[in-house]
Short mmCIF file of the C-alpha atoms (twelve columns), coordinates in Angstrom:
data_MODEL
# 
_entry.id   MODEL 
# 
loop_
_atom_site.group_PDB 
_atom_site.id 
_atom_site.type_symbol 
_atom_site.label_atom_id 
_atom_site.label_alt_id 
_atom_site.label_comp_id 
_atom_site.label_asym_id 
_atom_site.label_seq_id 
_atom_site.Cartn_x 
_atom_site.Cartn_y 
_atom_site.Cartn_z 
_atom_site.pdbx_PDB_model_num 
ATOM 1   C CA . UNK A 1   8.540   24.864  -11.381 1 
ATOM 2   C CA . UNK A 2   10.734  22.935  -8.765  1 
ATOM 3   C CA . UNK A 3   9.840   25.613  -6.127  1 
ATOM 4   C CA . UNK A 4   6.166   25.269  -6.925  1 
ATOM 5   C CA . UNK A 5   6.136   21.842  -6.464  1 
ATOM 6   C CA . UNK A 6   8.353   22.262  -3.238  1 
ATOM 7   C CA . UNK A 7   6.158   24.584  -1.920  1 
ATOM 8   C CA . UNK A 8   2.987   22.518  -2.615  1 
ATOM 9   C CA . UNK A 9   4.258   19.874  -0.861  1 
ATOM 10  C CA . UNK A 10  5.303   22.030  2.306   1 
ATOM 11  C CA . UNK A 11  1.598   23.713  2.438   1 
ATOM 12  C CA . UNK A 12  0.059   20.195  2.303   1 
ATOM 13  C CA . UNK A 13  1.885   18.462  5.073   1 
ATOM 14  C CA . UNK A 14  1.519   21.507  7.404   1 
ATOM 15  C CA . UNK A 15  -2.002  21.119  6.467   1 
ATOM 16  C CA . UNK A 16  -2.179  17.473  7.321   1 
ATOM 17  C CA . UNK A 17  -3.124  16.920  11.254  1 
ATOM 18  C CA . UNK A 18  -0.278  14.957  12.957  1 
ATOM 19  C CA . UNK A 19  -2.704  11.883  13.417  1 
ATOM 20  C CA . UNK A 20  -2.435  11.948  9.837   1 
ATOM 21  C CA . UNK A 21  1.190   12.496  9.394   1 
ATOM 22  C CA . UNK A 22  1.684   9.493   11.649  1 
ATOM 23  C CA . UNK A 23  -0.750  7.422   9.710   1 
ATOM 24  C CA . UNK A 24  0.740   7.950   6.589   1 
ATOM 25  C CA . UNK A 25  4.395   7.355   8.061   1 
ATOM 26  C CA . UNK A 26  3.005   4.161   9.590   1 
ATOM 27  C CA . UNK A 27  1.635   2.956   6.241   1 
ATOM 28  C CA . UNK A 28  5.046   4.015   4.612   1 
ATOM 29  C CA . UNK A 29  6.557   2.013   7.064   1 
ATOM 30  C CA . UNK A 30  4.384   -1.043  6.631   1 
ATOM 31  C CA . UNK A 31  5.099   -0.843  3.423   1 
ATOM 32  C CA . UNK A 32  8.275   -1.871  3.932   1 
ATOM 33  C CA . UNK A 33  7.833   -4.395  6.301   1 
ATOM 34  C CA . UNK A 34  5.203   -6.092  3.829   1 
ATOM 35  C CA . UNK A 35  7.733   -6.028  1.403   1 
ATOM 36  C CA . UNK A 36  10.607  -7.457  3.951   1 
ATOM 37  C CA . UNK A 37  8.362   -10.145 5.680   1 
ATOM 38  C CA . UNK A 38  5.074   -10.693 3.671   1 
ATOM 39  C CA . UNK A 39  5.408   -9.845  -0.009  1 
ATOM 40  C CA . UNK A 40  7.520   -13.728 -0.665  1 
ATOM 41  C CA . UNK A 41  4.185   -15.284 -0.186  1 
ATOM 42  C CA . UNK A 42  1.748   -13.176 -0.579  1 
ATOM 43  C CA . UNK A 43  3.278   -11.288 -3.877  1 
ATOM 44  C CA . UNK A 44  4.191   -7.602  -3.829  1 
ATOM 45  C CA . UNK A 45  1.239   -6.953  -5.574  1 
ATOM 46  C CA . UNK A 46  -0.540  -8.971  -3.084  1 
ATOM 47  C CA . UNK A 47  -2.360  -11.160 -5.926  1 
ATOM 48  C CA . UNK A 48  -1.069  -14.512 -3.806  1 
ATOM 49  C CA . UNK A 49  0.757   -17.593 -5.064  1 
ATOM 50  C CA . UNK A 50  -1.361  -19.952 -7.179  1 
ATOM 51  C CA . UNK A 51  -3.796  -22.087 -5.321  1 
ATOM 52  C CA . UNK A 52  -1.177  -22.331 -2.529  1 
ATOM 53  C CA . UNK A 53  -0.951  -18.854 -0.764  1 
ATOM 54  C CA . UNK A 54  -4.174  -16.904 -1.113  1 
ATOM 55  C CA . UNK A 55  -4.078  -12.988 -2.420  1 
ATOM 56  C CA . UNK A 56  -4.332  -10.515 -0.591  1 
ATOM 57  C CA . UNK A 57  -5.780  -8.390  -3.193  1 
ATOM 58  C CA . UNK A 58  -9.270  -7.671  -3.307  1 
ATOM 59  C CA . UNK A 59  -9.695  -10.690 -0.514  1 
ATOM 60  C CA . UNK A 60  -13.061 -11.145 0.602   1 
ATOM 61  C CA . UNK A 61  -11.335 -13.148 3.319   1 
ATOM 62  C CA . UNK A 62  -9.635  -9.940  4.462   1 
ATOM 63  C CA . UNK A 63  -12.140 -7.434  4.523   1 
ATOM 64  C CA . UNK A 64  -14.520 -10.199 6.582   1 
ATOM 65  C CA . UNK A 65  -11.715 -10.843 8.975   1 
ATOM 66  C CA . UNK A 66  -9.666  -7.389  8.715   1 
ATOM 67  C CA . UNK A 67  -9.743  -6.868  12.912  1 
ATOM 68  C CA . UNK A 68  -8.083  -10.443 13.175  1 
ATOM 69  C CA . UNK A 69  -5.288  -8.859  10.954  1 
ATOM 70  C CA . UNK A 70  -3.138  -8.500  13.964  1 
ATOM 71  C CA . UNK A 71  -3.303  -11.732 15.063  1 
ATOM 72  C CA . UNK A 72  -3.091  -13.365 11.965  1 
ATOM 73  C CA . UNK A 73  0.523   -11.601 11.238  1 
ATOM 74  C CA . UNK A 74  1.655   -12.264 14.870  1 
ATOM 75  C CA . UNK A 75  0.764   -16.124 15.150  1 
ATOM 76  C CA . UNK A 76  0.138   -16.958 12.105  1 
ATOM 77  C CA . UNK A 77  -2.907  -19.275 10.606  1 
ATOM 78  C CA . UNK A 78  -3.491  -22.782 9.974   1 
ATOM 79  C CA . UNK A 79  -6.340  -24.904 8.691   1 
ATOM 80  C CA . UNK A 80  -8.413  -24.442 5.358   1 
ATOM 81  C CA . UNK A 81  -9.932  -21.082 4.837   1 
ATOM 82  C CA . UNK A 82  -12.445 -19.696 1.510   1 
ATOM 83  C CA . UNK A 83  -10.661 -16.456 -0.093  1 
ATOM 84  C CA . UNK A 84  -12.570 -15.165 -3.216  1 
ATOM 85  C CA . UNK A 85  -14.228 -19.155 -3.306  1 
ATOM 86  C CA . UNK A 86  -11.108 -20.736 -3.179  1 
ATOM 87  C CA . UNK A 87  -9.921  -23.144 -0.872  1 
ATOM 88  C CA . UNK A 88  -6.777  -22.889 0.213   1 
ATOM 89  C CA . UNK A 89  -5.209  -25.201 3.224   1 
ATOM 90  C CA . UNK A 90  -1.518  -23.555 3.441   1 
ATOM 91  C CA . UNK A 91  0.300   -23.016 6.724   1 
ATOM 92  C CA . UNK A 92  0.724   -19.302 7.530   1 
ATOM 93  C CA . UNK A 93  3.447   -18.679 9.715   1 
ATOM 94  C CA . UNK A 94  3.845   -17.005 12.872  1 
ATOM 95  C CA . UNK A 95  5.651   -13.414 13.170  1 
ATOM 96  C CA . UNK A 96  6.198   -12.983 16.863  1 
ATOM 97  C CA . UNK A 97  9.424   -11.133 16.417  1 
ATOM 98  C CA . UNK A 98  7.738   -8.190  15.014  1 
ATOM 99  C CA . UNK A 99  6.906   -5.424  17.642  1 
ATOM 100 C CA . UNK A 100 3.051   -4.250  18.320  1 
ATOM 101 C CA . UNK A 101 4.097   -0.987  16.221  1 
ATOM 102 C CA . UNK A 102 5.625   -3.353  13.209  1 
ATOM 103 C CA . UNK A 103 2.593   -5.165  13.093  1 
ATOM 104 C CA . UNK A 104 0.398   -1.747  13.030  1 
ATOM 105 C CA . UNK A 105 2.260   -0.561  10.639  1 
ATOM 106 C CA . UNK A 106 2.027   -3.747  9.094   1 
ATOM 107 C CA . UNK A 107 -2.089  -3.480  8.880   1 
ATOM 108 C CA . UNK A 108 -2.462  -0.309  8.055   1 
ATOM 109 C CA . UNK A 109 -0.550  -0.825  4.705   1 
ATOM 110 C CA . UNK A 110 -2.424  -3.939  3.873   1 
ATOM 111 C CA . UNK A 111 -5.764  -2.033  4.454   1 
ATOM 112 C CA . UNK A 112 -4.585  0.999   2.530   1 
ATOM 113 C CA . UNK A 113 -3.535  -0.852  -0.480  1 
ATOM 114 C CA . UNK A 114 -5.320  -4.512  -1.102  1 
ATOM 115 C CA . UNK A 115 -8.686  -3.661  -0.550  1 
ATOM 116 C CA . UNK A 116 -10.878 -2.183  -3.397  1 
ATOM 117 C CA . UNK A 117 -12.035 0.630   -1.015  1 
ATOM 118 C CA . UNK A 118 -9.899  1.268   2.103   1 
ATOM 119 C CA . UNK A 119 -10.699 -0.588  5.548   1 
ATOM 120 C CA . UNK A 120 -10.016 2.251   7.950   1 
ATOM 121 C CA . UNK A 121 -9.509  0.849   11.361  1 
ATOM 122 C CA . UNK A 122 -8.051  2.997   14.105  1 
ATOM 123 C CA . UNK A 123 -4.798  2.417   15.455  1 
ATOM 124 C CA . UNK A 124 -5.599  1.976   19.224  1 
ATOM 125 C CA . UNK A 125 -8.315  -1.062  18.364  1 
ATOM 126 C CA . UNK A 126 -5.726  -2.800  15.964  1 
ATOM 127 C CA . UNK A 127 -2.983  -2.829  19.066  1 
ATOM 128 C CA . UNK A 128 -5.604  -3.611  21.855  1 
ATOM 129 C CA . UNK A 129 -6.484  -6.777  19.300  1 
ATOM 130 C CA . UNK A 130 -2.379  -7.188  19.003  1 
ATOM 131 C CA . UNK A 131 -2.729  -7.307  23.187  1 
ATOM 132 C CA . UNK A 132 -5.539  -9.613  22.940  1 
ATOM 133 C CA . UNK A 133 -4.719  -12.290 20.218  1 
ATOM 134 C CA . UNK A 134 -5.343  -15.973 21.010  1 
ATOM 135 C CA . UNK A 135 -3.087  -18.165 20.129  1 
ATOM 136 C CA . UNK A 136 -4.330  -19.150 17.182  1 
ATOM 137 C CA . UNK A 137 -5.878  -16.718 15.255  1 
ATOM 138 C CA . UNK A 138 -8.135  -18.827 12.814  1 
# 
């Protein structure tokens, strides 16, 4: 049964492109970083903190706003923003010591797992809006 299983597993990753290999390494690895740098607010589960830290977790806030994902990890957010038709007025904070590929990685895991359907955005346009981010990214 053990060499079934083993074997299963072998056929599907050979079978998997190596775009998709790397995706799903880069979403194993955001995982990770989530949990290291954005799970203490934002809940493992992503379902937020109170009215204080908004969820992540079926956010309508996210999927309206999921290019500015980037930007929002690397400089953070400030002001009062709607999530789900809550206010919430909380201070994000910056993450500039994160690489471009940590903050990928970062996205891609968030996208994968908090939405109700996946938000599938490709790799190259999240780091060209890493390059790009303002300052501020609300």
């Amino acid at each position: 049964m053990r060499l079934l299983m083993c074997i299963s597993c072998i056929l599907f990753l050979y079978a998997c492109s190596d775009a998709e290999l790397s995706s799903m390494q880069q979403i194993h690895t955001g995982a990770k970083l989530y949990e290291l740098h954005c799970s203490n607010c934002h809940q493992a589960d992503g379902s937020g903190l109170a009215m204080l830290i908004p969820p992540l977790k079926q956010s309508d806030y996210l999927l309206k706003h999921a290019k500015n994902l980037p930007c929002m990890i690397r400089h953070g957010m400030q002001g009062e923003i709607q999530v789900n038709g809550k206010t919430y007025n909380q201070k994000m904070p910056a993450n500039d010591k994160l690489n471009e590929q940590d903050v990928l990685a970062i996205c891609l895991y968030v996208l994968q797992k908090f939405p109700e359907n996946p938000v599938s955005l490709h790799s190259d346009s999240l780091i060209k809006s890493i390059q790009n981010c303002p300052s501020n990214s609300h």
